[in-house]
C-alpha positions, 0 to 999 in steps of 0.5 A: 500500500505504502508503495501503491501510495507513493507512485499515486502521490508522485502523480498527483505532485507532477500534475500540481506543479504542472497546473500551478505553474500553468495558471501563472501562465494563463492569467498573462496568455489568454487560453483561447489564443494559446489552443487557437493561434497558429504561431509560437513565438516566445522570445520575440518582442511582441511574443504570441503563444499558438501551442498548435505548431508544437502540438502539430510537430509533434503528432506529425513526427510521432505519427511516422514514428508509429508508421514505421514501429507498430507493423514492424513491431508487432511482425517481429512479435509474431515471428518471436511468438509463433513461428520461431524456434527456443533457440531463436527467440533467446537469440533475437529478443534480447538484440532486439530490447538491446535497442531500447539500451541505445541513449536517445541521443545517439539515435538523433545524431544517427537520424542527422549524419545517417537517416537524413542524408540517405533520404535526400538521395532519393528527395534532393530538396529535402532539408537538413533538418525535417520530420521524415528523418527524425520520425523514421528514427524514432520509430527504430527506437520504439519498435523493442517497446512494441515488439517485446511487450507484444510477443509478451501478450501474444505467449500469454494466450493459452496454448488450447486455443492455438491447438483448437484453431489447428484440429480445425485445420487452419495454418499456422499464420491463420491460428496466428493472425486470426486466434492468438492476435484477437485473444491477446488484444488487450496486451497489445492495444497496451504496448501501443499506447506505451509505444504512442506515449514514448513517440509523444515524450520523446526529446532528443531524437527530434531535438537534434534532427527534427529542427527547432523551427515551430512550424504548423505543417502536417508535412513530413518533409520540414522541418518543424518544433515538437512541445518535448524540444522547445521545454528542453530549449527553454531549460537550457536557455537564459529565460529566467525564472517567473518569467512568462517565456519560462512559465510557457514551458509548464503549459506546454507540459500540461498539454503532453501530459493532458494528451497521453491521459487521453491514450490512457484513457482511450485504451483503458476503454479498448481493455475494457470492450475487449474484455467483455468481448 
């Protein structure tokens, strides 16, 4: 309980800090114009703080992310789950969760000299720093959240239901896209809101190769800010403290916080449904 206590309290403390802070924000910055305006720009001498750029690179680079990372996750998971030897799976899985090991940092400048320079040979305008690249990046970097936690639901399914579907003559890919893949719906939907919350949070990998240009675009292909970037901008700068430049970053927090409550949420109703299903 003492335990179960602290985790609630810690919680409850990081949503504090974050709605104090805010309420200092918006009794400056109107919250209409901070859902509503369309451009963000805090350190300039007449600043406006439109979140919807930040807000727009970020679901735009998380949504390459997740393009890329939830087939190629959950293919990895039926392979290592279905159709792969012992020998095999204690050989691949822990290379594969080796991945999630790699500092995030050294994926972004992995993204910057490596991912993006190969991408302009085949899209020449391309800029040096965009979406795309950042977001293909971070896709390679969430795909051992998806792939492990998946194949963890998938080998939690009972192994009568696999025998069931086979003394009714279906394949081994039937038994396992239409029997094992349904069964475990609920471990999966979880693995893809953690793998959504991770595209969401994630600071480094856009920070170093997305840009730091806050841009309301819905293409891949500019560059662009993403709300986790511009708080690390803010922390690392000289904005002072108390300041409304500074108290921005605090609201900025609240919408990412506020956004992967809704994940939550939505996927406690999917677990839910798929229960009772």
């Amino acid at each position: 309980m003492l335990a179960a206590g602290l985790s609630v309290a810690t919680t409850l403390g990081i949503v504090l800090v974050l709605v104090t802070e805010s309420v200092h924000f918006f009794h400056t910055v109107a919250l209409s114009d901070f859902l509503t305006d369309t451009v963000w720009m805090p350190l300039f001498a007449e600043p406006r703080y439109g979140v919807l750029p930040l807000i727009g690179g970020t679901l735009v680079t998380a949504g390459v992310a997740l393009t890329l990372a939830v087939p190629l996750g959950l293919g990895v998971a039926i392979f290592l789950a279905e159709f792969a030897s012992k020998k095999t799976r204690e050989t691949l899985k822990p290379a594969l969760e080796l991945l999630a090991g790699i500092p995030t940092v050294v994926y972004g400048y992995f993204a910057l000299n490596a991912v993006i320079p190969l991408l302009q040979l085949f899209i020449p305008e391309l800029p040096g720093f965009n979406m795309l690249g950042a977001g293909l990046v971070m896709g390679i970097a969430i795909v051992p959240y998806m792939a492990s936690l998946s194949e963890d639901a998938l080998r939690a399914v009972p192994v009568h239901l696999r025998e069931a579907a086979a003394a009714m003559g279906a394949t081994q890919l039937q038994t396992a896209w239409q029997v094992v893949m349904p069964a475990a719906r609920s471990g999966i939907v979880a693995a893809l809101v953690l793998s959504v919350a991770r595209a969401i949070g994630e600071t480094m990998i856009v920070s170093i190769a997305a840009g730091m240009q806050p841009k309301l675009s819905a293409n891949p292909l500019e560059q662009a800010q993403t709300a986790s970037a511009y708080i690390v901008s803010v922390v690392l700068g000289d904005l002072p403290h108390g300041s409304v430049g500074y108290q921005s970053i605090f609201a900025v927090g609240l919408v990412l916080f506020l956004l992967t409550l809704i994940l939550n949420m939505l996927a406690q109703i999917v677990r839910l449904r798929s229960v009772r299903l």
